[in-house]
TORPA-4810 file (N, C-alpha, C, O; in nm, 3 decimals):
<nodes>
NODE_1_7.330_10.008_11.706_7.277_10.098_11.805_7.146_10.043_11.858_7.083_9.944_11.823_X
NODE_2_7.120_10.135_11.954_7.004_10.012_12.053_6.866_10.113_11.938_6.893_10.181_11.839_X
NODE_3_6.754_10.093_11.987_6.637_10.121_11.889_6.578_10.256_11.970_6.543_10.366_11.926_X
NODE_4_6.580_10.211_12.085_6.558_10.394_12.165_6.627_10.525_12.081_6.613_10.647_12.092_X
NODE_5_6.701_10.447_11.999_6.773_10.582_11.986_6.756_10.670_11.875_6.820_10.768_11.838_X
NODE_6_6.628_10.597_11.819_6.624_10.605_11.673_6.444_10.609_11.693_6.375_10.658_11.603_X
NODE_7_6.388_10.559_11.804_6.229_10.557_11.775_6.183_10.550_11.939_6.264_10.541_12.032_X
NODE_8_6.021_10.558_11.956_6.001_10.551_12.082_5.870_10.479_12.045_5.805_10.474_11.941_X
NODE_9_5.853_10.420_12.183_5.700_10.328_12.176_5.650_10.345_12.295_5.699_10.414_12.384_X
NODE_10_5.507_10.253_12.298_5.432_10.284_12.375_5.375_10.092_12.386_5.369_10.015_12.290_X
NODE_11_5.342_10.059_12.527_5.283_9.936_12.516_5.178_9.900_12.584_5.182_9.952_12.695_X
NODE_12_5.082_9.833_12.567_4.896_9.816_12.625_4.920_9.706_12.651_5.031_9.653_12.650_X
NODE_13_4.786_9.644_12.686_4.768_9.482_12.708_4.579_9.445_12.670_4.492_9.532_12.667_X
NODE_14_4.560_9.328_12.650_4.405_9.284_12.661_4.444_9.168_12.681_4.516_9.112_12.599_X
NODE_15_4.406_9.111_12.791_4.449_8.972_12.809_4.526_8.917_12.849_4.541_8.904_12.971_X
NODE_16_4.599_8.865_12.763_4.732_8.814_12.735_4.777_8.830_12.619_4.849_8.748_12.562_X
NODE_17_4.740_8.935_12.574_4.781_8.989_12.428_4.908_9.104_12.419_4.847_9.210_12.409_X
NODE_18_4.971_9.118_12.418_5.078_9.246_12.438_5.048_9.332_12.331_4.990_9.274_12.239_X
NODE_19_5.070_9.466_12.311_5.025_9.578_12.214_5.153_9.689_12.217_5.152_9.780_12.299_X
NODE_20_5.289_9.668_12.097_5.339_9.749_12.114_5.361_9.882_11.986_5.356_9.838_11.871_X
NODE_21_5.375_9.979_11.995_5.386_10.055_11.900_5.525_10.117_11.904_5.601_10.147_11.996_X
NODE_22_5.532_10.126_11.756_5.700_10.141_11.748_5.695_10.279_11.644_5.627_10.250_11.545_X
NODE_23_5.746_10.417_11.638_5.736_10.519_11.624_5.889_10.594_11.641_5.940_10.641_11.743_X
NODE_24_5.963_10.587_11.455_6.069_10.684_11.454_6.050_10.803_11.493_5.934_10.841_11.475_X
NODE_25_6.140_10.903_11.555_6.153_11.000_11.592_6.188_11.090_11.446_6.161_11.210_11.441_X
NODE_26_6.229_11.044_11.374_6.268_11.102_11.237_6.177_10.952_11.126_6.202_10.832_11.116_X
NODE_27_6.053_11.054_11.051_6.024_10.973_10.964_6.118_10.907_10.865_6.097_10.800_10.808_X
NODE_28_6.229_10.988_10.851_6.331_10.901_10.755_6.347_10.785_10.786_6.344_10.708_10.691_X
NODE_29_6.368_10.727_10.915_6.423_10.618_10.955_6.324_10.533_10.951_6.356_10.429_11.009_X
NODE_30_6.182_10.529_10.894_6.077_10.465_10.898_6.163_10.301_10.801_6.190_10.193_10.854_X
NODE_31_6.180_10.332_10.684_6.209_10.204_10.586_6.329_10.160_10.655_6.374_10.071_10.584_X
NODE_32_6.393_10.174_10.739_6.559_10.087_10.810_6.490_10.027_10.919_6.539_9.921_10.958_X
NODE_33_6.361_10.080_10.993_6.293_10.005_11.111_6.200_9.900_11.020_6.211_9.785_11.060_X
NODE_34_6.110_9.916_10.905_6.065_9.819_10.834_6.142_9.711_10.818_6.108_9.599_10.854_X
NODE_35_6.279_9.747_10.747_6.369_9.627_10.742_6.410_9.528_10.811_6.420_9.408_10.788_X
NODE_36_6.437_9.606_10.917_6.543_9.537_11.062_6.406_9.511_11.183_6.449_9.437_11.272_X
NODE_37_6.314_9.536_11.200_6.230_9.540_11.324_6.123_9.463_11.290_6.007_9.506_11.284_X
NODE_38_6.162_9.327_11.263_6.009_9.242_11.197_5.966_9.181_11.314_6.022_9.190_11.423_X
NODE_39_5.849_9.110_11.286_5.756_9.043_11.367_5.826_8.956_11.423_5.821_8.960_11.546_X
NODE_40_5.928_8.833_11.353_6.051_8.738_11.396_6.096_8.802_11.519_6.056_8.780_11.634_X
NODE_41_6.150_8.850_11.496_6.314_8.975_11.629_6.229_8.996_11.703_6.263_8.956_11.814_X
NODE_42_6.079_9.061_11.703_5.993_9.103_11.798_5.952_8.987_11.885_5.957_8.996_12.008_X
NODE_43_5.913_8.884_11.825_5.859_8.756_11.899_5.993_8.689_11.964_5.986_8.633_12.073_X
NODE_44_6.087_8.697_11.906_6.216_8.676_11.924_6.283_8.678_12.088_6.344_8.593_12.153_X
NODE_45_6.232_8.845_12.122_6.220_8.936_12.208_6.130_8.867_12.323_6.193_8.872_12.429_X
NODE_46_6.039_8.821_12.335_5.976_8.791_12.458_5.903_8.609_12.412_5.785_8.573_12.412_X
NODE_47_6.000_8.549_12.386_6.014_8.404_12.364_6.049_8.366_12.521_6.000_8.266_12.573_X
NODE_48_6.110_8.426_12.567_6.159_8.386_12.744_5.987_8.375_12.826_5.965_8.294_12.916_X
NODE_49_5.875_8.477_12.770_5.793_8.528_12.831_5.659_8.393_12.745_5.539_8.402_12.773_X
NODE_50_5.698_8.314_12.674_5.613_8.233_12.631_5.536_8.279_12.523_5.419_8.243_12.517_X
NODE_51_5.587_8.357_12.433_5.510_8.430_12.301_5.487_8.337_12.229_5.568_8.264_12.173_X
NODE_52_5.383_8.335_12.227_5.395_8.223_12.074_5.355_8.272_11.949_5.352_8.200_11.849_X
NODE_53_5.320_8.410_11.948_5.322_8.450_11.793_5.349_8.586_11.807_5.339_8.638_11.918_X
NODE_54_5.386_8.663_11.692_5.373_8.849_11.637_5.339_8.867_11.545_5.390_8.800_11.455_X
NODE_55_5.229_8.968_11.509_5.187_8.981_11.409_5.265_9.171_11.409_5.256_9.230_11.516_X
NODE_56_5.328_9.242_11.299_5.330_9.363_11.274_5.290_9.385_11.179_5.313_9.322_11.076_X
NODE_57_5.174_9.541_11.202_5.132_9.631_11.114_5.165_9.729_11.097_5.168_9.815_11.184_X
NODE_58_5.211_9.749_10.951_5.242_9.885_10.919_5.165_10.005_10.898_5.070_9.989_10.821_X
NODE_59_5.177_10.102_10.937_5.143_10.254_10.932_5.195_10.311_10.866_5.221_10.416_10.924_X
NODE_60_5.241_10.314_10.747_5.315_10.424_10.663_5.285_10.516_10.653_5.381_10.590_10.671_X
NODE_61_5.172_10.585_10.625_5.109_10.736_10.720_5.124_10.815_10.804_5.132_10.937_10.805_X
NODE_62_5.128_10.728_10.887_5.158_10.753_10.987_5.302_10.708_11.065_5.310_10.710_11.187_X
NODE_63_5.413_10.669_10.981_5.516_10.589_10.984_5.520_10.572_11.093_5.568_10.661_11.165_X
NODE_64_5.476_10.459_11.144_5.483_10.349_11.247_5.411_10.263_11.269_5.295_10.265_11.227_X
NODE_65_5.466_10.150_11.349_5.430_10.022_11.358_5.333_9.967_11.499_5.332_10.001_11.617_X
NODE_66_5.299_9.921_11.464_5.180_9.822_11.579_5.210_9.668_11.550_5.187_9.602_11.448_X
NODE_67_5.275_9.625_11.688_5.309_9.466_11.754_5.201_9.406_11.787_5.128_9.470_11.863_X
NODE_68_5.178_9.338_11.766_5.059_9.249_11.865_5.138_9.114_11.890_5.172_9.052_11.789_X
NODE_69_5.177_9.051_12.039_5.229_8.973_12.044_5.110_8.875_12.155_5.021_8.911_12.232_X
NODE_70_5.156_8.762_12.121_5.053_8.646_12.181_5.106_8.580_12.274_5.215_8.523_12.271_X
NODE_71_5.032_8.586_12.360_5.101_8.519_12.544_5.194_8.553_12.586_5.264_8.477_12.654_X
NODE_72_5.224_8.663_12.563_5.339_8.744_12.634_5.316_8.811_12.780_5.401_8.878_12.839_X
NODE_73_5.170_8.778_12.832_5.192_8.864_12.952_5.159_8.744_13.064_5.105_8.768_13.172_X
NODE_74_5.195_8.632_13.030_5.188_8.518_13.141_5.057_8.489_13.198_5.025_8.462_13.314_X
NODE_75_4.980_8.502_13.078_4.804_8.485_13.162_4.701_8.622_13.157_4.578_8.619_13.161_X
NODE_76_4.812_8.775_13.147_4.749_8.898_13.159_4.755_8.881_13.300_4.806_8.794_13.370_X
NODE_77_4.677_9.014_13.330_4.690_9.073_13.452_4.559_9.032_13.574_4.549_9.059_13.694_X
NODE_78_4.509_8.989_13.520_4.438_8.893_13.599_4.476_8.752_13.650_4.435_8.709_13.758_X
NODE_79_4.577_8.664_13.545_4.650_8.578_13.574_4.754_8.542_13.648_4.772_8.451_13.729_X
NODE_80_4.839_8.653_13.593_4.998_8.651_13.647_5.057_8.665_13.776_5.011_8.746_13.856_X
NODE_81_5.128_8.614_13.796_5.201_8.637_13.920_5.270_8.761_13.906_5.276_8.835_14.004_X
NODE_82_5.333_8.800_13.780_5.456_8.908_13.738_5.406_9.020_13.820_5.310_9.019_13.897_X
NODE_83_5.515_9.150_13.782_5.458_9.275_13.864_5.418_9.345_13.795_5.393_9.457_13.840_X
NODE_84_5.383_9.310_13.608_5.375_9.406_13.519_5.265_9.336_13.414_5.262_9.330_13.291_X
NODE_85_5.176_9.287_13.520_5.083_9.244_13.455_5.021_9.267_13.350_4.980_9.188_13.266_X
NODE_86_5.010_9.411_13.356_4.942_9.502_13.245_4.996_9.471_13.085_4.930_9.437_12.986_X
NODE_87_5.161_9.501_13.102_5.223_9.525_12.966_5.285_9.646_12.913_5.334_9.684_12.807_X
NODE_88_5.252_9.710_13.075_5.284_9.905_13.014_5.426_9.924_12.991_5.466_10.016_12.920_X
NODE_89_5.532_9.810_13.068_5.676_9.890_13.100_5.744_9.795_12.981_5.865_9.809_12.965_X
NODE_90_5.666_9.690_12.890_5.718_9.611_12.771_5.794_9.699_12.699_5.906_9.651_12.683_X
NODE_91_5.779_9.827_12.638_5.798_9.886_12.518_5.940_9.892_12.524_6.002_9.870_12.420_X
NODE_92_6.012_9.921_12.646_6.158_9.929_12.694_6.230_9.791_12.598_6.316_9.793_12.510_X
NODE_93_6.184_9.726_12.632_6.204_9.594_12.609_6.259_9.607_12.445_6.374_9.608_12.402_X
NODE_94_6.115_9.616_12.369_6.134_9.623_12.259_6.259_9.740_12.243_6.364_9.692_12.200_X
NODE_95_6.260_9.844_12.264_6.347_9.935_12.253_6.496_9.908_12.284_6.593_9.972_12.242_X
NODE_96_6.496_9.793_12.373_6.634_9.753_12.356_6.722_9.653_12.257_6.837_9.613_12.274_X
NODE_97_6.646_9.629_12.168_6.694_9.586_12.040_6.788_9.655_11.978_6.794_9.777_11.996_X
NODE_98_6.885_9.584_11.889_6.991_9.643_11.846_6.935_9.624_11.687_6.859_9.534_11.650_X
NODE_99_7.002_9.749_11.588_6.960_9.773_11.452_7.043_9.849_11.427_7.086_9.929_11.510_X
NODE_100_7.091_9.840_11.283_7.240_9.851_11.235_7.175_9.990_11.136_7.080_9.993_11.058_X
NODE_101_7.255_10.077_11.170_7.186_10.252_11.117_7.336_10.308_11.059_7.438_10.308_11.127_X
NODE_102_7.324_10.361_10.903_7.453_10.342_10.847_7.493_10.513_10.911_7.605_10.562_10.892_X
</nodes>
């Protein structure tokens, strides 16, 4: 199943830094998104966009996650040619990942 369906996020920018947060809709599903939703798959995810790294932090508290991905916004929004300079409409992105929910 795609990951929208199971969590929702939100995404920022500084730079050329991407900032995404990843947030089950049901805390249960927090440890199956730990498993399946690593920093790899995430960087994985915007490798087309020139990432060259992800770091994820966990929130277990707050069960959810914070992306920080590196050169993903083509220069930032001062740089880029793109139309989404910022980084706001990324989170989709992430959300369209597929993760196997028994």
């Amino acid at each position: 199943m795609k990951l929208y369906d199971l969590a929702h996020s939100r995404a920022g920018d500084k730079g050329n830094r991407l900032n995404l947060s990843l947030i089950p809709y049901d805390p249960a599903h927090y440890a199956l998104l730990a498993a399946q939703v690593t920093a790899e798959r995430v960087l994985a995810l915007f490798a087309h966009r020139g990432a060259t790294g992800c770091v994820r932090h966990d929130l277990p508290l707050l069960h959810a996650f914070n992306f920080v991905v590196e050169d993903a916004l083509e220069g930032g929004v001062n740089g880029a040619l793109n139309l989404d300079g910022h980084g706001k409409t990324m989170s989709f992105r992430l959300l369209s990942l597929e993760v196997d929910c028994p």
